[in-house]
C-alpha positions as a Python dict, from the first residue, in 0.01 Angstrom:
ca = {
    (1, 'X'): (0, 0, 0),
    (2, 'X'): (44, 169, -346),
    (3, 'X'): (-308, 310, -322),
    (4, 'X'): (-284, 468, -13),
    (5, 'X'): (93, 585, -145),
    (6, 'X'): (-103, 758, -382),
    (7, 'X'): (-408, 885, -181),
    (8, 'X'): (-144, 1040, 77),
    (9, 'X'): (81, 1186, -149),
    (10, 'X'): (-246, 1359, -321),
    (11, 'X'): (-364, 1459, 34),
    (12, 'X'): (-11, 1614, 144),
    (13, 'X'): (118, 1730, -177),
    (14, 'X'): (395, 1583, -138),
    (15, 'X'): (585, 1227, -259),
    (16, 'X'): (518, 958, 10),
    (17, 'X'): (608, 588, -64),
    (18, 'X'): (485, 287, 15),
    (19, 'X'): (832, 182, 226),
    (20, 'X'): (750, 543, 404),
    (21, 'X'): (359, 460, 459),
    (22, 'X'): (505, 73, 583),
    (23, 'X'): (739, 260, 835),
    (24, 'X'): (441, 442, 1009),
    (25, 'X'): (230, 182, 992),
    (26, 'X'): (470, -22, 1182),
    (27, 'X'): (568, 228, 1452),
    (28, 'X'): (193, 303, 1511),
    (29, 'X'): (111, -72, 1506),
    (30, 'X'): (-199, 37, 1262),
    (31, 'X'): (-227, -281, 1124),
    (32, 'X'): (-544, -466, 1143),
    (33, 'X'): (-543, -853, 1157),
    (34, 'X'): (-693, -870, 801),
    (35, 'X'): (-354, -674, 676),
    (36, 'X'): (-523, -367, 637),
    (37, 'X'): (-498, -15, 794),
    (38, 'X'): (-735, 320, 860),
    (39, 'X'): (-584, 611, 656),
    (40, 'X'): (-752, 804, 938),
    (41, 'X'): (-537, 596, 1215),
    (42, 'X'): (-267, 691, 988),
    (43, 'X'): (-327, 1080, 958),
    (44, 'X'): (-408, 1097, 1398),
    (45, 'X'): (-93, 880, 1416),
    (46, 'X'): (131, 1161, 1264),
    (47, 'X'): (-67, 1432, 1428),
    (48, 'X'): (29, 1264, 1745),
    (49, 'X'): (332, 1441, 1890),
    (50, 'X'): (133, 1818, 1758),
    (51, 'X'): (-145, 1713, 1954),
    (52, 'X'): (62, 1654, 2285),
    (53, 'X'): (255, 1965, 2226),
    (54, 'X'): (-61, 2180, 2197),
    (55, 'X'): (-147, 1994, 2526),
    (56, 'X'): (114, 2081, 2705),
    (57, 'X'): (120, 2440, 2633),
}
């Protein structure tokens, strides 16, 4: 988790740590059986609730 705490706060600009990456992960249920997640899961996962909204415009 500490790399992708890195990679995401570099791709949001922003501070994100690994208990908030661990959080998501969770919620989404991301996690693979070999412990290991898609950052691009990740990103669609938090797009999620924008998507639906644009949907139901």
């Amino acid at each position: 988790m500490p790399q992708a705490a890195q990679i995401l706060s570099k791709a949001f600009n922003r501070r994100i740590d690994e208990e908030q990456i661990q959080q998501v992960v969770d919620d989404g249920q991301l996690l693979r059986a070999d412990g290991t997640f898609s950052l691009i899961d990740y990103v669609a996962y938090l797009a999620r609730p924008e998507v639906e909204e644009m949907n139901d415009e």
